[in-house]
C-alpha positions as CSV (number, residue, x, y, z in Angstrom):
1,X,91.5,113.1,114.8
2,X,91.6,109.5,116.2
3,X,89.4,109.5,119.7
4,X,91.4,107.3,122.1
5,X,89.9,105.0,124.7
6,X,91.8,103.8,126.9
7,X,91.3,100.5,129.6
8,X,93.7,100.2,132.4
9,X,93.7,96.5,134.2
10,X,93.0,93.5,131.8
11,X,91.1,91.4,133.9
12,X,87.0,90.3,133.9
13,X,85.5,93.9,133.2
14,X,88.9,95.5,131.1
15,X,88.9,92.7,128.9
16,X,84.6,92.1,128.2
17,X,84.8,95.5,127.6
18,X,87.4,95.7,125.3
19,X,85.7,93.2,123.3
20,X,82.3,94.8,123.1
21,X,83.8,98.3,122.3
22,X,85.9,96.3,119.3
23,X,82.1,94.8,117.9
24,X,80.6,98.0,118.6
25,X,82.7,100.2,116.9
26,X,84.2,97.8,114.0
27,X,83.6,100.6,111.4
28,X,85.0,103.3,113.6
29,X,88.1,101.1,114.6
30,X,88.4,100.0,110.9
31,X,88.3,103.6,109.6
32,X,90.8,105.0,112.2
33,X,88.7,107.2,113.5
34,X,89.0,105.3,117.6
35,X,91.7,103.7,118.8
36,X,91.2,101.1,121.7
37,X,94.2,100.4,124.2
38,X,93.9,97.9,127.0
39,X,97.0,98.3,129.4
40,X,97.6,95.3,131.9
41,X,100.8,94.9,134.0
42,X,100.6,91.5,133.3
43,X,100.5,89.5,129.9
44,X,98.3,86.9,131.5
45,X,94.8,87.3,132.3
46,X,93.9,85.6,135.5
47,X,90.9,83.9,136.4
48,X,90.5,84.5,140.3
49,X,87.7,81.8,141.2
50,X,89.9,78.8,140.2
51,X,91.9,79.6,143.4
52,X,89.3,78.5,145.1
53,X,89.5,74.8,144.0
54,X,93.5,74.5,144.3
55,X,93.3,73.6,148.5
56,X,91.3,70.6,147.7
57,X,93.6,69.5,144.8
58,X,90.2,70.1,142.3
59,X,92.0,72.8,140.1
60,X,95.8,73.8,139.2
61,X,96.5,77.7,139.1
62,X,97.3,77.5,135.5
63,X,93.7,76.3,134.7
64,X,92.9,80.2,135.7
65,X,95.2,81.9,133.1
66,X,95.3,82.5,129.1
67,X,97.8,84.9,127.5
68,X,95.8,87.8,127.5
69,X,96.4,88.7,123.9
70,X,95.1,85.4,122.8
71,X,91.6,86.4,124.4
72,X,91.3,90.2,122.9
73,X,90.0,91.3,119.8
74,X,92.9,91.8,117.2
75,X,91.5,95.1,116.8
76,X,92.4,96.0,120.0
77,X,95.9,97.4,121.5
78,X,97.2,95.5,123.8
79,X,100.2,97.2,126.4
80,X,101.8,95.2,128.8
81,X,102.9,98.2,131.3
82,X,101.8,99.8,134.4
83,X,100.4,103.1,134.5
84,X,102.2,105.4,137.1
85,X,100.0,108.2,137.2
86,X,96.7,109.4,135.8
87,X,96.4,113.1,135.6
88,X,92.3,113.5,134.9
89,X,92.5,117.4,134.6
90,X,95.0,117.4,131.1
91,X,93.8,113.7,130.2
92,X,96.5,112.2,130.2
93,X,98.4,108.9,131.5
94,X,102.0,108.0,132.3
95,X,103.8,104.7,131.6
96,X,106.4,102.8,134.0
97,X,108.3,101.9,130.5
98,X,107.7,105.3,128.7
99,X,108.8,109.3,129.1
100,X,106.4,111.0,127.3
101,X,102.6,111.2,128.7
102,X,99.6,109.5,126.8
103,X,96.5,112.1,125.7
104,X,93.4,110.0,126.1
105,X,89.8,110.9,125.2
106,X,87.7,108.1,127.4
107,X,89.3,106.3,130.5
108,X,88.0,103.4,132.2
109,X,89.8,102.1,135.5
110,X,89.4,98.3,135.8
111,X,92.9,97.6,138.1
112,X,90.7,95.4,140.6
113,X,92.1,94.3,143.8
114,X,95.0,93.5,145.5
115,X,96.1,91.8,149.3
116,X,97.5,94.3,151.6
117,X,98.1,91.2,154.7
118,X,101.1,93.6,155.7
119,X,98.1,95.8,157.0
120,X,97.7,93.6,160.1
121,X,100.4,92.7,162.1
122,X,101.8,88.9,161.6
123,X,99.3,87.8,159.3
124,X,101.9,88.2,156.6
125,X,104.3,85.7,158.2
126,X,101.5,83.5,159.5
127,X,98.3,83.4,157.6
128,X,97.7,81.3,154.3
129,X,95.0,82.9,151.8
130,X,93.6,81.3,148.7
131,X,93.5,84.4,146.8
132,X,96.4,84.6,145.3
133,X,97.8,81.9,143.2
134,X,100.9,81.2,145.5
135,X,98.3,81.6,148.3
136,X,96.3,78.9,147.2
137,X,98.9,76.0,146.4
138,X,100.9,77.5,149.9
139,X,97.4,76.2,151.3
140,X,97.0,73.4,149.9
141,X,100.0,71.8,151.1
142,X,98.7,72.6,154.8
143,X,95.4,70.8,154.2
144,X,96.8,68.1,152.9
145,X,99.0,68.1,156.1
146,X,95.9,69.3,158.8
147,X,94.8,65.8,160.0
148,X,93.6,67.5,163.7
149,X,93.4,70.7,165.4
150,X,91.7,74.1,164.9
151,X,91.1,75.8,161.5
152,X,90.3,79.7,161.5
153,X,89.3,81.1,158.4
154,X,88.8,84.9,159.4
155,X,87.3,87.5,157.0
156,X,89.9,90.8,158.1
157,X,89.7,92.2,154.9
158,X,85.8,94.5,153.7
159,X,85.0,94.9,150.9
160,X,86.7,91.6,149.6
161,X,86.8,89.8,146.0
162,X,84.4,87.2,145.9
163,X,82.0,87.6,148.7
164,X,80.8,84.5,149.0
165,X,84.3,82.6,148.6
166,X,84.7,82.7,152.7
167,X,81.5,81.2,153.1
168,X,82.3,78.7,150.2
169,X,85.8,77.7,151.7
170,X,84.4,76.6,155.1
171,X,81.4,74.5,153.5
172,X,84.0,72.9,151.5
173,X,86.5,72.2,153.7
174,X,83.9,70.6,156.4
175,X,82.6,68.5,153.6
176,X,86.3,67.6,152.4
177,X,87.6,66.7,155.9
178,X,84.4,64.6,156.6
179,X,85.2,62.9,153.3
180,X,88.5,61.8,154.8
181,X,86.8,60.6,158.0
182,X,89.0,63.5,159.6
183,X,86.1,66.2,161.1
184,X,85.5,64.7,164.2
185,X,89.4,65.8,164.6
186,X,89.2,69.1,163.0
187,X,87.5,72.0,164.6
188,X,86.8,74.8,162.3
189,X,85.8,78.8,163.2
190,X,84.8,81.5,160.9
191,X,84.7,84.8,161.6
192,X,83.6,88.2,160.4
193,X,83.7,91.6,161.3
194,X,79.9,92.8,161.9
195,X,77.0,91.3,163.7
196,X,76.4,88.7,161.1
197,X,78.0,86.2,158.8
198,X,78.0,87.4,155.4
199,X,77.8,91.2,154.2
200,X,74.0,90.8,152.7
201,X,71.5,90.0,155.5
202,X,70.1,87.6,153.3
203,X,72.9,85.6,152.6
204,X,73.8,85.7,156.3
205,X,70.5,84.2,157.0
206,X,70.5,81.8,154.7
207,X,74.0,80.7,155.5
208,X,73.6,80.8,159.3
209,X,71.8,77.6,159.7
210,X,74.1,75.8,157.4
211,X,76.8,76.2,159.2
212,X,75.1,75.8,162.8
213,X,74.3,72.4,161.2
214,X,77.5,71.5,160.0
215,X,79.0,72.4,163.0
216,X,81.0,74.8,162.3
217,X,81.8,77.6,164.9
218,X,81.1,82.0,164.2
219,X,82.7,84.5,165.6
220,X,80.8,87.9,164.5
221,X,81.5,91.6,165.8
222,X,85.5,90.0,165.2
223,X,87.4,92.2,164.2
224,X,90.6,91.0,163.3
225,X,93.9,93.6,163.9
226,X,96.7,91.0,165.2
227,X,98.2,87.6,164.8
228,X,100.8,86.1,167.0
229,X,102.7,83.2,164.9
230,X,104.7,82.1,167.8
231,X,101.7,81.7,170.3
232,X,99.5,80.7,167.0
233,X,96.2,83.5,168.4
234,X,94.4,85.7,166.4
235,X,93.5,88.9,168.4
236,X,90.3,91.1,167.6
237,X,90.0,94.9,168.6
238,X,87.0,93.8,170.5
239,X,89.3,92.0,173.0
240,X,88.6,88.6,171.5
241,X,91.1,85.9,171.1
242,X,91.6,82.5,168.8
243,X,93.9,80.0,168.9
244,X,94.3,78.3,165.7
245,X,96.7,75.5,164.5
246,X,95.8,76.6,160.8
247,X,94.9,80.1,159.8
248,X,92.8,80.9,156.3
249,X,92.1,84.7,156.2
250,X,90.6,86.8,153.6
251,X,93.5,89.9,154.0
252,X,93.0,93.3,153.7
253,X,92.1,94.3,149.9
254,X,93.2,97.6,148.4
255,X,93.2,99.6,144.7
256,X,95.9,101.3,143.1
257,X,97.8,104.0,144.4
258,X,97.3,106.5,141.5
259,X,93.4,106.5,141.8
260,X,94.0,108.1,145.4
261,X,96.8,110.0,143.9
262,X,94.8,111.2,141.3
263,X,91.8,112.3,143.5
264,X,89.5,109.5,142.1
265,X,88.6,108.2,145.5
266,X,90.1,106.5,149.1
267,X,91.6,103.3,149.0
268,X,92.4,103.0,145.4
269,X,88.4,102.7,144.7
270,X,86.9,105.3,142.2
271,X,83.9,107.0,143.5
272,X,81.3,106.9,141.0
273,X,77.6,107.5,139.6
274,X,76.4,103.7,140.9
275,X,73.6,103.6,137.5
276,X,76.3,105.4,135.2
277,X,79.6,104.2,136.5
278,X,81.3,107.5,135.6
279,X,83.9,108.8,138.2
280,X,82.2,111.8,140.2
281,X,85.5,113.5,140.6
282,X,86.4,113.7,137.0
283,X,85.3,113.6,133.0
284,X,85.2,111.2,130.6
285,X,86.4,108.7,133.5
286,X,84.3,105.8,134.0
287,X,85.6,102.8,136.8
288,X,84.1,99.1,137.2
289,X,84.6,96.1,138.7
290,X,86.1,95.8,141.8
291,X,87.7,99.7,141.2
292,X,84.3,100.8,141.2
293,X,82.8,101.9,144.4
294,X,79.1,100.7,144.2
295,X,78.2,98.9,146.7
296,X,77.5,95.8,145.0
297,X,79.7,92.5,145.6
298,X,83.1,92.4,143.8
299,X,82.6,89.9,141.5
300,X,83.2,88.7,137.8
301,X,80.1,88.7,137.2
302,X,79.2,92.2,138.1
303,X,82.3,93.4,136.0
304,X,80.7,91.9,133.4
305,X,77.4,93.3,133.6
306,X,79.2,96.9,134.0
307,X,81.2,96.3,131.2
308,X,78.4,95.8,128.9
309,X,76.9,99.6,129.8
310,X,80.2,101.2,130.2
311,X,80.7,99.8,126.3
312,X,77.0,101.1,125.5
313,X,77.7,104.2,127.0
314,X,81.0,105.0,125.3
315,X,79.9,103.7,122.0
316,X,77.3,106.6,122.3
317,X,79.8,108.9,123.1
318,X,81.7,107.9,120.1
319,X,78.7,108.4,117.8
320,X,77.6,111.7,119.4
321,X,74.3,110.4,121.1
322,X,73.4,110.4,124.6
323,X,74.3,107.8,126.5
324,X,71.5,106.3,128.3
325,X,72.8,102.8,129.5
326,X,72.7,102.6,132.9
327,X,73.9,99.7,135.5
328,X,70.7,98.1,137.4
329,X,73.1,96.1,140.3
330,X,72.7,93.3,138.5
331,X,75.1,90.6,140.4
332,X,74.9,86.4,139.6
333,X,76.7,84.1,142.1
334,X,76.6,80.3,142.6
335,X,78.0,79.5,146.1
336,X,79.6,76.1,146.7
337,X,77.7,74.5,150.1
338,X,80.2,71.7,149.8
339,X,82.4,69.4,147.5
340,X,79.6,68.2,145.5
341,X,76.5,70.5,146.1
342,X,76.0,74.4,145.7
343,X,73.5,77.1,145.5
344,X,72.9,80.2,143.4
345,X,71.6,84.4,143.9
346,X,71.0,86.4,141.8
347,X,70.2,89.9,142.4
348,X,69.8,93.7,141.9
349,X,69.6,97.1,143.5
350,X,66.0,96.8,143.9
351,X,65.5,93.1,144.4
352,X,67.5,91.3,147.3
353,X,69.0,87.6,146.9
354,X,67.2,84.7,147.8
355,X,69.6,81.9,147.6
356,X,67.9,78.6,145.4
357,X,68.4,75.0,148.0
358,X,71.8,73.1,147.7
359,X,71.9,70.7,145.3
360,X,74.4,68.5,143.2
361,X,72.9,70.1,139.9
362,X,74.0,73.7,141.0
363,X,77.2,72.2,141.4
364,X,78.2,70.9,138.4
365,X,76.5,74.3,136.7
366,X,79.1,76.3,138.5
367,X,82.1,74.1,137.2
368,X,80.1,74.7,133.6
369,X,80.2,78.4,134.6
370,X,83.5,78.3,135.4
371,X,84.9,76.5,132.2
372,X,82.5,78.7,129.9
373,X,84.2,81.9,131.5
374,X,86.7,82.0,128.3
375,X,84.1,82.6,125.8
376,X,83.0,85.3,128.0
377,X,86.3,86.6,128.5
378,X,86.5,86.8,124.4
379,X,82.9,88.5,124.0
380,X,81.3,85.2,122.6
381,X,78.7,84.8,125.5
C-alpha cells in the first residue's frame, strides 16, 4: 500500500521540504511505494522579504513570485486547492474543490501567516502595511508622496512574520528620507507592545542606540487597539495617543481556521514538540514555519532549518527507523540598518543573538541572500 504524505501551504518550509522528502526517498517515490502531495491555495509561491524593498522603489512584487510547480520536484504532486478541514483522529483531509475526504499517512501543516488588520478598529481603512503585496506598492505611493509630517510605524500585531522587518523599515526609511534631504521634515515613531524595542532582549539592545542616534522616536508598553482615520491618532490600551500623517503597522497575524477547528492549537498555530516539531495534540502531524508554535522568530530561514529535520524525520518513518532528527532553534537573519548598510544574527535555543556591526558588505550579502533564495526554494542549496 502507497504511504501518503501530505504538505498543506507551499511556501518556504512546504516547498524545501517537499524537495528533500523527493531526494530522500527517490527509490521509494520511484517504486510507488510513497506518494508526496504539496497542496497550496495559490499556484504561485511567494517570496515575503521582497515586500520589504517595494516602498523605496528597490524591488517590484513580481520579483517575489515563481509558479510554484516550476520550483518542485517533478516527483512531487502538486494541488492547487484549499483544504477545508483536517480531521487528525480518522486521518484524513477535505478539499474546497472535492467531495470525497483524502486518507493520509504523514501531515505536515506549513499554511504560515496571514493579516487580520480588521482585528483593530480603523486600521483596515487607514493603515498601509508592507506585508502583503498590494500593501507594499499601496505604500509606496505614500512615500513617494510623504515630503513632511509624522510617520508611525506601530508593531500591533505579536508574533509577526519577519521580526526584524519593523526594525528594518524605520532604519530604511530614515536613511531614504535623509537621502532626499527630506528628514529634517519628517518625524518618525516606532512603537511596540512590551517594555522594549524588539521581541529578543538582545536585539532590542542592540537596536536601541541606533535608533536613539538616528533620531528616531519609541513608544514601548504601546499597545495598539484603535485608529481614528478622520482625526489621523492611533490610540493604545495604555491610554496613549499618536497623531500620525502616515501610518506603517505590522497588523495583527493569524493561522488557519481548521488548525483551531481541528484541535491543533489557538490562533491557527499548531502546538508542538519545539526539538521534534510534531503536533502534541495529534499523530503522525508535524507543523513548521510560522504554523509552528516554537517560540523562535517567524522566518524563512527557520522554515528552512525545520524543514530539513521534519524531512529527516519522516524519511525515518518511511524506512521503519527511529527518527532522531531534532530542531536545535537554529534561526539566521540579516537586518537592513539602512539603504546601503545591514547587520546579521544568528542564533539558537541555547545561544542568544549578538548582532555583527553595520556595514555596506552585509548589505549587499543580504540582496545575494535574497536572489539565491530560488535555489533554496528548489533544494539546490
Amino acid at each position: 500500500m502507497t504511504e501518503e504524505i501530505v504538505i498543506v501551504g507551499g511556501g518556504t518550509g512546504g516547498t524545501v521540504l517537499a524537495n528533500d522528502l523527493a531526494d530522500r526517498l527517490e527509490p521509494e517515490l520511484d517504486a510507488g511505494d510513497v506518494r508526496i502531495t504539496l497542496v497550496n491555495d495559490d499556484p504561485d509561491h511567494v517570496y515575503k522579504p521582497v515586500w520589504l524593498y517595494v516602498p523605496f522603489g528597490q524591488r517590484e512584487p513580481d520579483d517575489g513570485r515563481r509558479r510554484l510547480r516550476s520550483l518542485v520536484d517533478d516527483a512531487v504532486d502538486v494541488r492547487i486547492d484549499r483544504v477545508t478541514d483536517i480531521d487528525t483522529d480518522a486521518q484524513q483531509l477535505r478539499y474546497h474543490e472535492g467531495d470525497e475526504p483524502i486518507d493520509y499517512d504523514y501531515l505536515v501543516l506549513a499554511t504560515g501567516s496571514t493579516l487580520a488588520p480588521e482585528e483593530i478598529p480603523g486600521l483596515a481603512e487607514s493603515g498601509h502595511d508592507y506585508y502583503s503585496e498590494a500593501g507594499s506598492e499601496a505604500l509606496r505611493e505614500e512615500l513617494l508622496s510623504f515630503t513632511e509630517g509624522k510617520l508611525v510605524l506601530s508593531v500591533i500585531g505579536t508574533p509577526h512574520m519577519c521580526p526584524a522587518a519593523p526594525l528594518e523599515f524605520v532604519f530604511m526609511a530614515d536613511d531614504w528620507f535623509r537621502e532626499r534631504g527630506l528628514r529634517e521634515d519628517v518625524d518618525i515613531t516606532y512603537t511596540y507592545p512590551i517594555q522594549r524595542v524588539h521581541g529578543n532582549p538582545h536585539i532590542a539592545e542592540w537596536a536601541r542606540p541606533l535608533m536613539d542616534e538616528r533620531g528616531i522616536e519609541v513608544e514601548t508598553f504601546f499597545n495598539a487597539d484603535a485608529v481614528d482615520p478622520d482625526a489621523q491618532t492611533l490610540s493604545s490600551m495604555e491610554g496613549t495617543e499618536l497623531d500620525y500623517d502616515l501610518l506603517v503597522s505590522i497588523p495583527p497575524h493569524r493561522g488557519v481556521d481548521q488548525i483551531a477547528e481541528a484541535g491543533l492549537g489557538d490562533k491557527g498555530w499548531v502546538d508542538v514538540d519545539r526539538h521534534t516539531l510534531e503536533a502534541t495534540g495529534a499523530q503522525n502531524v508535524y507543523a513548521l514555519g510560522d504554523t509552528a508554535d516554537t517560540g523562535v522568530p517567524n522566518a524563512g530561514s527557520v522554515a528552512h532549518y525545520q524543514a530539513g529535520v521534519v524531512g529527516q524525520r519522516l524519511a525515518s518513518e518511511v524506512h521503519g527507523r527511529p527518527a532522531t532528527a531534532t530542531y536545535d532553534g537554529k534561526t539566521l537573519c540579516f537586518i537592513e540598518t539602512g539603504m546601503d548598510s545591514a547587520s546579521f544574527v544568528e542564533f539558537d535555543y541555547e545561544n542568544p543573538p549578538s548582532p555583527a556591526p553595520p556595514s555596506q558588505k552585509l548589505h549587499w550579502s543580504k540582496l545575494g541572500y535574497n536572489e539565491a533564495y530560488w535555489l533554496t526554494a528548489r533544494g539546490l542549496l
